[in-house]
C-alpha positions as CSV (number, residue, x, y, z in Angstrom):
1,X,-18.3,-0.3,-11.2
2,X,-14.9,0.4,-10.4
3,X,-13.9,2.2,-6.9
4,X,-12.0,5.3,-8.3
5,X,-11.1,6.1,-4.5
6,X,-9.4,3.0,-4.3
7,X,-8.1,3.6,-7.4
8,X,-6.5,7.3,-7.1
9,X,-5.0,5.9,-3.4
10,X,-3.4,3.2,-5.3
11,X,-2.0,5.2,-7.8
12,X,-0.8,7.7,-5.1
13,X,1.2,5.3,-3.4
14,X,2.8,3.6,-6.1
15,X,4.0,7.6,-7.1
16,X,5.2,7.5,-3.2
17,X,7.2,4.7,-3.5
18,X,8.8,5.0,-6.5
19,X,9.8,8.6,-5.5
20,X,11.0,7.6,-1.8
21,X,12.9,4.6,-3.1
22,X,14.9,6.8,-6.0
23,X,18.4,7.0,-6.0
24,X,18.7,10.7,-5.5
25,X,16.8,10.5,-2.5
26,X,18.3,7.4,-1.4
27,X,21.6,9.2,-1.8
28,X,20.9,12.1,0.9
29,X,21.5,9.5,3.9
30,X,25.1,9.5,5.3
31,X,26.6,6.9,4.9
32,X,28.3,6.8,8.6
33,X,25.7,7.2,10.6
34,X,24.1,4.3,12.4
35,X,20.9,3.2,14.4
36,X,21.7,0.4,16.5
37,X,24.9,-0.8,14.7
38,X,23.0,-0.8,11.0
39,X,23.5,2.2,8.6
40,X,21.0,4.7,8.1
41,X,20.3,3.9,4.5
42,X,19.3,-0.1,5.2
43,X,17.4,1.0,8.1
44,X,15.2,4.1,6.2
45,X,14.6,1.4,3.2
46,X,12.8,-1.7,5.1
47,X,10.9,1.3,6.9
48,X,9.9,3.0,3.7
49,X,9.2,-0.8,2.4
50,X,7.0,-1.9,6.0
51,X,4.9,1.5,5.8
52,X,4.3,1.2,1.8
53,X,3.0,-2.6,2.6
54,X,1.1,-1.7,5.4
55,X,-0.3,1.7,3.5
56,X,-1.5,-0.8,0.4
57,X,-3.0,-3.5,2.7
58,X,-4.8,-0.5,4.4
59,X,-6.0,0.9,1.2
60,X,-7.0,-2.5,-0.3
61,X,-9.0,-3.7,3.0
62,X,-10.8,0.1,2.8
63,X,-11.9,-1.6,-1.0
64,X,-13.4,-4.6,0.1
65,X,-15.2,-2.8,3.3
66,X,-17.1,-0.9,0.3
67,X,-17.7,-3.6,-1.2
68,X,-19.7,-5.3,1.4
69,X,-22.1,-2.3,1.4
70,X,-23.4,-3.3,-1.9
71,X,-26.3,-5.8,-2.1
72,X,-25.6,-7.3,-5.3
73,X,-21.8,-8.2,-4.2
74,X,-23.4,-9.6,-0.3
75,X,-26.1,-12.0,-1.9
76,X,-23.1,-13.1,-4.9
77,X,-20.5,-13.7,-2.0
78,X,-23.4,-15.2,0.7
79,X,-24.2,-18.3,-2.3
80,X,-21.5,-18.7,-4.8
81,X,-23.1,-21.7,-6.0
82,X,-26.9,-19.5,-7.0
83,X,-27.0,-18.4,-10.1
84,X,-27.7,-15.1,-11.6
């Protein structure tokens, strides 16, 4: 049975990133202003980039928690070797 929570939250951000990494928003920054010698624009994309990954590993590691809940998944991961 597929997780459909999983599923929507993965959907959701791959909507969010391709909507905060579009050039019309990307265009907004000004491109003279600097944070800590680097432009604006560099430093808002690996940000955006960093919380995306983190956001998916969150949302990926939430699908496997479920997963242990469920006793025919446990006894198949506790002896891969048994068959079914």
């Amino acid at each position: 049975m597929k997780d459909t929570v999983t599923d929507e939250r993965m959907a959701a951000l791959f909507v969010l990133g391709w909507l905060g990494f579009n050039p019309p928003l990307l265009t907004a920054f000004d491109g003279n202003a600097m944070v800590f010698g680097v432009p604006v624009l560099y430093v808002s994309l690996f940000a955006g980039w960093l919380l995306l990954i983190v956001l998916l590993a969150l949302a990926i590691e939430s699908r496997d928690s479920h997963a242990d809940g469920d006793p025919v998944v446990a006894a198949a991961v506790d002896d891969p070797h048994d068959t079914i």
